[in-house]
PDB file of N, CA, C and O in Angstrom:
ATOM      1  N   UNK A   1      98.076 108.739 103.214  1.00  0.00           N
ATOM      2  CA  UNK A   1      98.739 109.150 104.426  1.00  0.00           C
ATOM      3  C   UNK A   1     100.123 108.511 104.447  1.00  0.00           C
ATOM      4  O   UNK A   1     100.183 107.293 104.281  1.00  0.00           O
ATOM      5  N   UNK A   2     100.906 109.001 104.577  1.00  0.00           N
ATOM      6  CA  UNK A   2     102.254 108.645 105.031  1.00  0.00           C
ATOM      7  C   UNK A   2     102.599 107.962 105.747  1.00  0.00           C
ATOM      8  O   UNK A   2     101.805 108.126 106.673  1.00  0.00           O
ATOM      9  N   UNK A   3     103.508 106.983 106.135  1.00  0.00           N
ATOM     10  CA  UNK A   3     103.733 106.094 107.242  1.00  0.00           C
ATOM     11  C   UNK A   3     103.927 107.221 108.651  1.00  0.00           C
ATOM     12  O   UNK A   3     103.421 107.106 109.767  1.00  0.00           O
ATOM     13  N   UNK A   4     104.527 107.936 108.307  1.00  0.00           N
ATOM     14  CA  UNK A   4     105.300 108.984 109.590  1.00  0.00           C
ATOM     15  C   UNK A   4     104.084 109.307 110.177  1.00  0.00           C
ATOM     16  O   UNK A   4     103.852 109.123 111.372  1.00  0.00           O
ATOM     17  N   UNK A   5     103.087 109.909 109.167  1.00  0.00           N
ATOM     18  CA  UNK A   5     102.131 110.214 109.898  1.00  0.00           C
ATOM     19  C   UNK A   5     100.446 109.363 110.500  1.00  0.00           C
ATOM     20  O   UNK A   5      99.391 109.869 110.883  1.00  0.00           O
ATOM     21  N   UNK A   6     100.866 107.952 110.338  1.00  0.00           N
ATOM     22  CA  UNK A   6     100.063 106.964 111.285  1.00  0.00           C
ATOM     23  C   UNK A   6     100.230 107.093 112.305  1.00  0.00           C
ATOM     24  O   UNK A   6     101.178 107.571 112.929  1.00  0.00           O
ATOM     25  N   UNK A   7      98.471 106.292 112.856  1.00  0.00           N
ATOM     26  CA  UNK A   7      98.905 106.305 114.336  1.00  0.00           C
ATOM     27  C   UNK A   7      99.455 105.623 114.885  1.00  0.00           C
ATOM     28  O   UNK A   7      99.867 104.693 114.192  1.00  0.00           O
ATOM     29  N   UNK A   8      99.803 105.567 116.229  1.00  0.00           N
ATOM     30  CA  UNK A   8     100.740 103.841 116.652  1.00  0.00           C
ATOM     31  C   UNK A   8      99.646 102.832 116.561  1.00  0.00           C
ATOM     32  O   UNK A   8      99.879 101.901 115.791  1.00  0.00           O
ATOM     33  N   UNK A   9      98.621 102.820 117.120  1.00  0.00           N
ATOM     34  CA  UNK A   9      97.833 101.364 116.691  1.00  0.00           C
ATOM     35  C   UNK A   9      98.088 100.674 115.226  1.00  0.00           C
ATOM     36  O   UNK A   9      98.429  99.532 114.917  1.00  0.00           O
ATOM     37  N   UNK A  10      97.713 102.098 114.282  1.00  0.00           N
ATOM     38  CA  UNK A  10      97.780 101.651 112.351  1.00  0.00           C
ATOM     39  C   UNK A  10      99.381 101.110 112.102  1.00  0.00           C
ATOM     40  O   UNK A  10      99.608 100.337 111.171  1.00  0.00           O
ATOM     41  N   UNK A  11     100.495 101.586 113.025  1.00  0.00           N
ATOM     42  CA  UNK A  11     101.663 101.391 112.732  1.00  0.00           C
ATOM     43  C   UNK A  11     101.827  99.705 112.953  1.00  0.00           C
ATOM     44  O   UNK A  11     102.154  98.828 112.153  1.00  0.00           O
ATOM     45  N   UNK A  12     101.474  99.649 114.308  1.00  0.00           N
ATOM     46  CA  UNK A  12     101.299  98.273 115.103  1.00  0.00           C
ATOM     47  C   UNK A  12     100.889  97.387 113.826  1.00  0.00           C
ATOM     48  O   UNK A  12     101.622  96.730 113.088  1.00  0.00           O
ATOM     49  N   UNK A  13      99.704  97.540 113.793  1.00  0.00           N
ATOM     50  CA  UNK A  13      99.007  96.727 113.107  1.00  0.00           C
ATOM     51  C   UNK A  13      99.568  96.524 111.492  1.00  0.00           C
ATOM     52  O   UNK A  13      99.136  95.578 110.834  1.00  0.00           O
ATOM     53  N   UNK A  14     100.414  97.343 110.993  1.00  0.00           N
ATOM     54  CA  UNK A  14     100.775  97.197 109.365  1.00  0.00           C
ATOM     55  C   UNK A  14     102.024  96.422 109.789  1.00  0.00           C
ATOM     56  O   UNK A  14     102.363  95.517 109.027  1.00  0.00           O
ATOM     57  N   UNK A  15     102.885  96.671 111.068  1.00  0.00           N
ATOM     58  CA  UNK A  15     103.704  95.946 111.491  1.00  0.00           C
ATOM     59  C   UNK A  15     103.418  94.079 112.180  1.00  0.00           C
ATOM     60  O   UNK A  15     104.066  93.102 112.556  1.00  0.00           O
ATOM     61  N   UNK A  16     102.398  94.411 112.037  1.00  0.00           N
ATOM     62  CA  UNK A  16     102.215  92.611 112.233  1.00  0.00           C
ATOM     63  C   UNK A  16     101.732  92.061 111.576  1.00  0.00           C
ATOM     64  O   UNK A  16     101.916  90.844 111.573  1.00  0.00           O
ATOM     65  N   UNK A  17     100.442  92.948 110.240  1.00  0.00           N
ATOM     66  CA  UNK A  17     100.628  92.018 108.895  1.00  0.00           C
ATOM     67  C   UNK A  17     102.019  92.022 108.081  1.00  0.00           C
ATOM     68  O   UNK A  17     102.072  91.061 107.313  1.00  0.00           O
ATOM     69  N   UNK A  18     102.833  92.613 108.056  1.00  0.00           N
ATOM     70  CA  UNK A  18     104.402  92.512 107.849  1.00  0.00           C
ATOM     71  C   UNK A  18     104.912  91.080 107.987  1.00  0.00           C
ATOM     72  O   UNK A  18     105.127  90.159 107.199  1.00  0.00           O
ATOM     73  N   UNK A  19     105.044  91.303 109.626  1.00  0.00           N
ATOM     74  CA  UNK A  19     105.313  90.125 110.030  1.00  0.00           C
ATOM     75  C   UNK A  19     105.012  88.471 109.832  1.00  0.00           C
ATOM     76  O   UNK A  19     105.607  87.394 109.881  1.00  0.00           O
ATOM     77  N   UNK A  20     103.212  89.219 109.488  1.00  0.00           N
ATOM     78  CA  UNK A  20     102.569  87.767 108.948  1.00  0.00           C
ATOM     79  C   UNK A  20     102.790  87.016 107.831  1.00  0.00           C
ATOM     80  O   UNK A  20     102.807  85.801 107.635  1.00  0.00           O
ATOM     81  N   UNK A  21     102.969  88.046 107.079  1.00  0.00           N
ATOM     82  CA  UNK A  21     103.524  87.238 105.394  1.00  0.00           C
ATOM     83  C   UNK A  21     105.104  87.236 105.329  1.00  0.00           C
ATOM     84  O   UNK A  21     105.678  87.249 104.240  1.00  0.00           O
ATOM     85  N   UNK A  22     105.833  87.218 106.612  1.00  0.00           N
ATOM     86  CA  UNK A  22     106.687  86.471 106.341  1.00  0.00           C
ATOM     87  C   UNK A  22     106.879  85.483 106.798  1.00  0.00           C
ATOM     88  O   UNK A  22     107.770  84.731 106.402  1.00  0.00           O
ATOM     89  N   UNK A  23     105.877  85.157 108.012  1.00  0.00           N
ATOM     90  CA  UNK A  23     106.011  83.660 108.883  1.00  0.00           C
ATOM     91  C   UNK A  23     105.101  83.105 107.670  1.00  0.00           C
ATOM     92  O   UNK A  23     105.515  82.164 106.991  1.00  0.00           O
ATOM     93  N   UNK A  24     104.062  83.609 107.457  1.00  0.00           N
ATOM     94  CA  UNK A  24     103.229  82.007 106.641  1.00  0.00           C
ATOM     95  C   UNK A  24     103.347  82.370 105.419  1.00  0.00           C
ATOM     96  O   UNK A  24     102.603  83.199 104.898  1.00  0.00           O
ATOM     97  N   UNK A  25     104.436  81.701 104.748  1.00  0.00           N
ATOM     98  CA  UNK A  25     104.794  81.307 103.669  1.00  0.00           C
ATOM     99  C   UNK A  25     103.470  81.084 102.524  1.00  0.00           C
ATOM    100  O   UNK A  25     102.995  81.714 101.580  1.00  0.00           O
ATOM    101  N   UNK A  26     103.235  79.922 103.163  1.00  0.00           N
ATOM    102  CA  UNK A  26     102.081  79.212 102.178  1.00  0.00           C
ATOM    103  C   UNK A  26     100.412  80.380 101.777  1.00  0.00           C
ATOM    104  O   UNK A  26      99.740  80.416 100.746  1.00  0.00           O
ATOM    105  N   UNK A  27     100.265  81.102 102.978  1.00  0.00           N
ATOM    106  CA  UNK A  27      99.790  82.029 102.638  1.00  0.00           C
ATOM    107  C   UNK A  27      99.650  83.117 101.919  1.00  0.00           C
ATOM    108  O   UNK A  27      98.619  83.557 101.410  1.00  0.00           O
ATOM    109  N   UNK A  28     101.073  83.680 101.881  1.00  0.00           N
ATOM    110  CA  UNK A  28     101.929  84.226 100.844  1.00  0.00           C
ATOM    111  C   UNK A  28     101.874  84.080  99.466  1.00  0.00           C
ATOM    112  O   UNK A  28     101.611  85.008  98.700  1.00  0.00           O
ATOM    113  N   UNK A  29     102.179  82.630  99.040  1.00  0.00           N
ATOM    114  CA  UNK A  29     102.360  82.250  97.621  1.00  0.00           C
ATOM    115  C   UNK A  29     100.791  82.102  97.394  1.00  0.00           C
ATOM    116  O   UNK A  29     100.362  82.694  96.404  1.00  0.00           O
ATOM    117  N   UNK A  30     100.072  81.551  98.000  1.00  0.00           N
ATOM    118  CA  UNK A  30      98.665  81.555  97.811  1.00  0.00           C
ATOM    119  C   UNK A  30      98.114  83.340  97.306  1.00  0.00           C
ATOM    120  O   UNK A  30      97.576  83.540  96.217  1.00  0.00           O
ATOM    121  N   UNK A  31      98.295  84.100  97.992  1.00  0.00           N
ATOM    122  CA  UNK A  31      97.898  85.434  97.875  1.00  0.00           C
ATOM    123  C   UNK A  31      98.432  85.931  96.318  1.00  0.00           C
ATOM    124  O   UNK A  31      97.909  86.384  95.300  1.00  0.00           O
ATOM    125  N   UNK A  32      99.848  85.545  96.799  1.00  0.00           N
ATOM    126  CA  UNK A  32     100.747  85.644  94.948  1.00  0.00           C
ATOM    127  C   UNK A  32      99.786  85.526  93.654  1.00  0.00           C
ATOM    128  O   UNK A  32      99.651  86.280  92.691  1.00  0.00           O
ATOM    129  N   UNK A  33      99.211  84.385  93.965  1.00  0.00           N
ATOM    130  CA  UNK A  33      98.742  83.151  92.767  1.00  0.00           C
ATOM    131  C   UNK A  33      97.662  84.124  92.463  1.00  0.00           C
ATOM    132  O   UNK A  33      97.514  84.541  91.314  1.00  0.00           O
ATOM    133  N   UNK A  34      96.727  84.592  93.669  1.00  0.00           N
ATOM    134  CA  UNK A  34      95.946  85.016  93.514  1.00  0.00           C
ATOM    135  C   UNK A  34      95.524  86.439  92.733  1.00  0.00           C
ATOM    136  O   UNK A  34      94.529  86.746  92.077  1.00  0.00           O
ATOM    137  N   UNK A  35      96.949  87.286  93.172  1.00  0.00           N
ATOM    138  CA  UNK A  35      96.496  88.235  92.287  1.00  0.00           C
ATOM    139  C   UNK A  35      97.548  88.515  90.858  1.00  0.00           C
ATOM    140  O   UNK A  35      97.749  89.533  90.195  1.00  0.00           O
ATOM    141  N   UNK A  36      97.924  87.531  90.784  1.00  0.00           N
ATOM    142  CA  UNK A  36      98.348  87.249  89.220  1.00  0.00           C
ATOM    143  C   UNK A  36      97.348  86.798  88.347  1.00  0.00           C
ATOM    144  O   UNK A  36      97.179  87.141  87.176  1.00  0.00           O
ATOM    145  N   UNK A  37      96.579  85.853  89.140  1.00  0.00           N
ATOM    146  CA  UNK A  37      95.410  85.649  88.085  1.00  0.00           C
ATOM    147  C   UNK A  37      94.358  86.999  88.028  1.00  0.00           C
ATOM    148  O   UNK A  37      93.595  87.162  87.075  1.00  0.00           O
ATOM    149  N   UNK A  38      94.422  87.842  89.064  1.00  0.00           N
ATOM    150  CA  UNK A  38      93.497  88.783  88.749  1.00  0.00           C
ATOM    151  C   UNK A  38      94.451  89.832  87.965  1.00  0.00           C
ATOM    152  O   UNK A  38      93.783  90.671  87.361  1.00  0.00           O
ATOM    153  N   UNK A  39      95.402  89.938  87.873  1.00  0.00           N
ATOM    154  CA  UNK A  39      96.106  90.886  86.879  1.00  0.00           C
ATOM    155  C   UNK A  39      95.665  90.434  85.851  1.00  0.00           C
ATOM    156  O   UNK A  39      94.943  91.137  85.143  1.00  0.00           O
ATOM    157  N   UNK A  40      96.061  88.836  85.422  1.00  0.00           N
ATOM    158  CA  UNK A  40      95.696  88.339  83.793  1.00  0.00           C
ATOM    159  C   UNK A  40      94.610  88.025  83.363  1.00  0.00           C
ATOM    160  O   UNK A  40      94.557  87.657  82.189  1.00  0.00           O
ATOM    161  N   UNK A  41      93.096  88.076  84.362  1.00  0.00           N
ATOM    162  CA  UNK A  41      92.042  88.175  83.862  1.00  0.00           C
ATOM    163  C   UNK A  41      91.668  89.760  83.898  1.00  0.00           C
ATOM    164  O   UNK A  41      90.818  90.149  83.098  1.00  0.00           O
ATOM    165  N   UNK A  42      92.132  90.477  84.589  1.00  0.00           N
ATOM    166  CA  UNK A  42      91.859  92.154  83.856  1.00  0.00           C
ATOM    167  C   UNK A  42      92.079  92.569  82.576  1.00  0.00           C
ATOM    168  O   UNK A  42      91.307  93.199  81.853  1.00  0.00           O
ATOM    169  N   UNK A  43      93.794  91.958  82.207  1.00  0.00           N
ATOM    170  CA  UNK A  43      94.104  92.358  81.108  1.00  0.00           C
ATOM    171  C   UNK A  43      93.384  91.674  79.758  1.00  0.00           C
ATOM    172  O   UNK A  43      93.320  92.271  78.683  1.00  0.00           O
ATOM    173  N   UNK A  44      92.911  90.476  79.957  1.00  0.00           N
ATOM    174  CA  UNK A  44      92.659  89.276  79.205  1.00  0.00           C
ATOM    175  C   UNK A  44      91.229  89.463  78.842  1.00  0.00           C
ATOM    176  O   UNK A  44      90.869  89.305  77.675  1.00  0.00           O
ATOM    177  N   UNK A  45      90.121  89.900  80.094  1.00  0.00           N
ATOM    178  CA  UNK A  45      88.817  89.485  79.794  1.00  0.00           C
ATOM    179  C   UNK A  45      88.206  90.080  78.265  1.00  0.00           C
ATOM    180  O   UNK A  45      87.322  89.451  77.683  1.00  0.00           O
ATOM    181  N   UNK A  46      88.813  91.430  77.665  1.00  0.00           N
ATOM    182  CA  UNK A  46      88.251  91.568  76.666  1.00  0.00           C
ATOM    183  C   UNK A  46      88.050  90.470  75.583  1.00  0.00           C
ATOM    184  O   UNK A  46      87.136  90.228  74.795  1.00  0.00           O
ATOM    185  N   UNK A  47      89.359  89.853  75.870  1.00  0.00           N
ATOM    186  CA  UNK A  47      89.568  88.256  74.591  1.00  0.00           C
ATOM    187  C   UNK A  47      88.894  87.345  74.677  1.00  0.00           C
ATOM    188  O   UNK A  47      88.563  86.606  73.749  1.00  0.00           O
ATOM    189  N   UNK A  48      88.440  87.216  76.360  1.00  0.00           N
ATOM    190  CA  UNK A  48      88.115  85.473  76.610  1.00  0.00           C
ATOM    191  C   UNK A  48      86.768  84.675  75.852  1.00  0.00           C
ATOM    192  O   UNK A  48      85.645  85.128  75.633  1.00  0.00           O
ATOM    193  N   UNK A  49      87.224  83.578  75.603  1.00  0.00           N
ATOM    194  CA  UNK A  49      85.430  83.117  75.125  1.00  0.00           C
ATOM    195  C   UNK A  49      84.593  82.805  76.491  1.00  0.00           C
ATOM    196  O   UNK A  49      85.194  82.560  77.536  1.00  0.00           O
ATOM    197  N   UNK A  50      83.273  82.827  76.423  1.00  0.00           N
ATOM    198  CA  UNK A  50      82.720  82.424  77.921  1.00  0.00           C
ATOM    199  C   UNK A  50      82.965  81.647  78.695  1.00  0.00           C
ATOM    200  O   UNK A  50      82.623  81.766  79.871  1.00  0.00           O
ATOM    201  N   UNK A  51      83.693  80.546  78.184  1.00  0.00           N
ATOM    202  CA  UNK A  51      84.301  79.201  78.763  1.00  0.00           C
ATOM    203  C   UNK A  51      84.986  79.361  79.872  1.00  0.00           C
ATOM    204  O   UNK A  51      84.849  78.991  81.038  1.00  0.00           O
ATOM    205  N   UNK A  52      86.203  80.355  78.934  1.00  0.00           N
ATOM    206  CA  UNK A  52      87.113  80.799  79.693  1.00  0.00           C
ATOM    207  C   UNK A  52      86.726  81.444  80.959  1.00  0.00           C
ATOM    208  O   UNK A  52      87.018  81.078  82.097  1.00  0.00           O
ATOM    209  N   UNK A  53      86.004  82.489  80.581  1.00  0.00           N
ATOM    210  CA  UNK A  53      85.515  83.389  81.848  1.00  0.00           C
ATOM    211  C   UNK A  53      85.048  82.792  83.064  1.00  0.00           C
ATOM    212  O   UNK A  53      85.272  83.039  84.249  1.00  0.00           O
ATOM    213  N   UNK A  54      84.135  81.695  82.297  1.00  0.00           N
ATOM    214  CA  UNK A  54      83.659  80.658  83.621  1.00  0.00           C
ATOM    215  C   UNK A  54      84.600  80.327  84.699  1.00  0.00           C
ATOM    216  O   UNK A  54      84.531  80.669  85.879  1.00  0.00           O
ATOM    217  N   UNK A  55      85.883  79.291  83.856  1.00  0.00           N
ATOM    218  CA  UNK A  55      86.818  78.905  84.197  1.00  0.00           C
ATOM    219  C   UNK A  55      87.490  80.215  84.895  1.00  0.00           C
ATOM    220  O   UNK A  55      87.838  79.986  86.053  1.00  0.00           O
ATOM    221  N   UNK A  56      87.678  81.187  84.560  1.00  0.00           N
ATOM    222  CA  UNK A  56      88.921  82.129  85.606  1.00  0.00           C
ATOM    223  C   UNK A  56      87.803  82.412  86.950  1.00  0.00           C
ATOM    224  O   UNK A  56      88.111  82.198  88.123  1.00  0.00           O
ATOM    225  N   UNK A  57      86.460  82.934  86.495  1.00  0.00           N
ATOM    226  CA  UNK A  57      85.793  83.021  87.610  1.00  0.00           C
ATOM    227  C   UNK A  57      85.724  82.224  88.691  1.00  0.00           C
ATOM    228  O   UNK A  57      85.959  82.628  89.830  1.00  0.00           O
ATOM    229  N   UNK A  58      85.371  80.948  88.376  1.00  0.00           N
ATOM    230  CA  UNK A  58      85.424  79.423  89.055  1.00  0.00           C
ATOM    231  C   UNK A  58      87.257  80.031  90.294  1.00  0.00           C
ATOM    232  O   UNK A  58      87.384  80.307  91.487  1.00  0.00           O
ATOM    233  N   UNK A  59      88.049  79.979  89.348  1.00  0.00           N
ATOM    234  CA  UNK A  59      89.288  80.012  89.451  1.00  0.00           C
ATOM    235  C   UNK A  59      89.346  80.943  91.038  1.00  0.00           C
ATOM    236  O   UNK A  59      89.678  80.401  92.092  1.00  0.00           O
ATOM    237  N   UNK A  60      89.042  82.082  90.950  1.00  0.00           N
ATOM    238  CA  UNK A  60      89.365  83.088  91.420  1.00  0.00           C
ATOM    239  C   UNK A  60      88.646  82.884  93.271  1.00  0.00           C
ATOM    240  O   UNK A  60      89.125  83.054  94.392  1.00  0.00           O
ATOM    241  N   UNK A  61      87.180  82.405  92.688  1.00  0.00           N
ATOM    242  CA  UNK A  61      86.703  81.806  93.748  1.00  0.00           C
ATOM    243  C   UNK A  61      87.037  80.604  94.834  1.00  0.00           C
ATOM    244  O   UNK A  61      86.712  80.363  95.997  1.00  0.00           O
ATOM    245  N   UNK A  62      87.927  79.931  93.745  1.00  0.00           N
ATOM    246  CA  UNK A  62      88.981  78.812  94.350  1.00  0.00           C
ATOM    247  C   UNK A  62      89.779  79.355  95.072  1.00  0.00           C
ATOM    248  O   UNK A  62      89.812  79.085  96.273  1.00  0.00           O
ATOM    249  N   UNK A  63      90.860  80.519  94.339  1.00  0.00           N
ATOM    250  CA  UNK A  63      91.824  81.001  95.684  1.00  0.00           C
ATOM    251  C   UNK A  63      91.465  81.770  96.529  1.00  0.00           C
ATOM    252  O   UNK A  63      92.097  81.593  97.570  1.00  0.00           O
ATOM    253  N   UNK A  64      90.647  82.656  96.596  1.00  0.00           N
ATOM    254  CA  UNK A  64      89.883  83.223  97.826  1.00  0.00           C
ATOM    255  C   UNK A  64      89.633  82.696  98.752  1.00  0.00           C
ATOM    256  O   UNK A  64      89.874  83.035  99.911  1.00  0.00           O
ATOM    257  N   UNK A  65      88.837  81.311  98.157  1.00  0.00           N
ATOM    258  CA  UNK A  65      88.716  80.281  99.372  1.00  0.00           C
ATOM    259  C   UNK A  65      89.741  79.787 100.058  1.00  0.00           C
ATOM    260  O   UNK A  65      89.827  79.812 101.285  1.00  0.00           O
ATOM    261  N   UNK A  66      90.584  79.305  99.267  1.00  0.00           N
ATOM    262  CA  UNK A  66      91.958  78.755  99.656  1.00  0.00           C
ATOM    263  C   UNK A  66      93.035  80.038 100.924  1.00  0.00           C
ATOM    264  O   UNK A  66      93.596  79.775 101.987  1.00  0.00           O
ATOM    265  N   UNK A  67      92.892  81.724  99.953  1.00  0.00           N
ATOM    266  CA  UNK A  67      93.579  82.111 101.164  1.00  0.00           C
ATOM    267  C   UNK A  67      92.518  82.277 102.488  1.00  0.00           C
ATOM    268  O   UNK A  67      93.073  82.432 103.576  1.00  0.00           O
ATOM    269  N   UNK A  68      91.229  82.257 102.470  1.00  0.00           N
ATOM    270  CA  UNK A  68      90.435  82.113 103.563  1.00  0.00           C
ATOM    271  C   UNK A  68      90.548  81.238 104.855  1.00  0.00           C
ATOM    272  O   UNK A  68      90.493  81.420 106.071  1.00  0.00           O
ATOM    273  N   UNK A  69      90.760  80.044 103.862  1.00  0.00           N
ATOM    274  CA  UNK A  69      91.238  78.716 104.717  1.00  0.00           C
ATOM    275  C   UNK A  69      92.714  78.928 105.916  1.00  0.00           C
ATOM    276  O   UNK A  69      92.767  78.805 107.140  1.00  0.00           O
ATOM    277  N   UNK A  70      93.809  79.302 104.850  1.00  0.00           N
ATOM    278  CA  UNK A  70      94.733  79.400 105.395  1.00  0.00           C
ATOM    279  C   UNK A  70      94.855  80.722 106.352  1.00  0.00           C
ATOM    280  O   UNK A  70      95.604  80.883 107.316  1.00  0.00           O
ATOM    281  N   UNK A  71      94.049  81.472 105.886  1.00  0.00           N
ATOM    282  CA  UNK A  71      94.427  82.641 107.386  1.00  0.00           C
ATOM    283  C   UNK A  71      93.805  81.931 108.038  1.00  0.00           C
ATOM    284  O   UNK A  71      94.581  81.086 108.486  1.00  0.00           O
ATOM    285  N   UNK A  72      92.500  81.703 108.487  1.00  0.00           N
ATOM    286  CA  UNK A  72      91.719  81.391 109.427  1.00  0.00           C
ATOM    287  C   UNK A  72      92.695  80.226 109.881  1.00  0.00           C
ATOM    288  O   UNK A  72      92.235  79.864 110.964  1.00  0.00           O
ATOM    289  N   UNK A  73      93.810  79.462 109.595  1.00  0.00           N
ATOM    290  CA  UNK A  73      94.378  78.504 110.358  1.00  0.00           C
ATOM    291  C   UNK A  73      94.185  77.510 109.997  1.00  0.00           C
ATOM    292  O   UNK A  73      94.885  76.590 110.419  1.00  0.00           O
ATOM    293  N   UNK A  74      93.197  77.278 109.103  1.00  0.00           N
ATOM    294  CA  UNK A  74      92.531  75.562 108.919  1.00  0.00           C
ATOM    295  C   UNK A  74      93.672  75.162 107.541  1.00  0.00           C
ATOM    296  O   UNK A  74      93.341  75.397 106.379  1.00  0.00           O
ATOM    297  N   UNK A  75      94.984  74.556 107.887  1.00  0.00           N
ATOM    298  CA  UNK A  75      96.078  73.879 107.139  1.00  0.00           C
ATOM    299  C   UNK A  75      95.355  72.768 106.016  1.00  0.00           C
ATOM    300  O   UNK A  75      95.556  72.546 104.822  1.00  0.00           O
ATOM    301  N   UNK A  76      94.639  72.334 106.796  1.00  0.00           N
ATOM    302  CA  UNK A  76      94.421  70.728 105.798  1.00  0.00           C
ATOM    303  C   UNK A  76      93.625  71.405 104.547  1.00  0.00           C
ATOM    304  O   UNK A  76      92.884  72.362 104.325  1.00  0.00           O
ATOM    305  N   UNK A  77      94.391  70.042 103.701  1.00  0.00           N
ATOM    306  CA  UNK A  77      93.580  71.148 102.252  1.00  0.00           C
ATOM    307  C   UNK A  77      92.177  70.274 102.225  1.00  0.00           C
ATOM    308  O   UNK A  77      91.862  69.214 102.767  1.00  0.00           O
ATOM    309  N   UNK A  78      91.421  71.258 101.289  1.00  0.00           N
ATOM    310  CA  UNK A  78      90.094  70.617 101.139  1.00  0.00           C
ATOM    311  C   UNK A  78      90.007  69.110  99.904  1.00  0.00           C
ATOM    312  O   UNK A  78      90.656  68.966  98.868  1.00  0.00           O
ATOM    313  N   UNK A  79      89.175  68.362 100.393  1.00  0.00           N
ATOM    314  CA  UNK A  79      88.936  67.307  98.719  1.00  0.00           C
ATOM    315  C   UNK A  79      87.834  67.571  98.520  1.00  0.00           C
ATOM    316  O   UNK A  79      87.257  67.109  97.535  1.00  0.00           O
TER     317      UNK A  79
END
């Protein structure tokens, strides 16, 4: 569907996640991170040894969590 032809609520609403990734930064680069690693484990997984796979999986589950954290508001990082 076309932008022209949304409704005003869908407009509203694409207009304030807009807005959102440009106030929270950190959310942003987090999201970045995130789907760069899923670009380079798409392109990659045919190569990986299992190790690896573990490791990107592990990985992936890390930033999910991480942008989870940060939308929901909760700043402090985890230990």
């Amino acid at each position: 569907m076309t932008p022209a032809k949304r409704r005003p609520a869908a407009r509203a609403r694409a207009g304030r996640s807009a807005a959102e990734r440009r106030r929270n930064h950190t959310l942003r680069e987090v999201l970045d991170e995130l789907v760069q690693h899923v670009r380079v484990v798409a392109r990659t997984l045919d190569t990986m040894t299992p190790p690896e796979v573990t490791y990107a999986q592990e990985r992936l589950e890390w930033l999910a969590d991480e942008v989870w954290r940060i939308a929901a508001g909760d700043d402090a990082p985890e230990e």
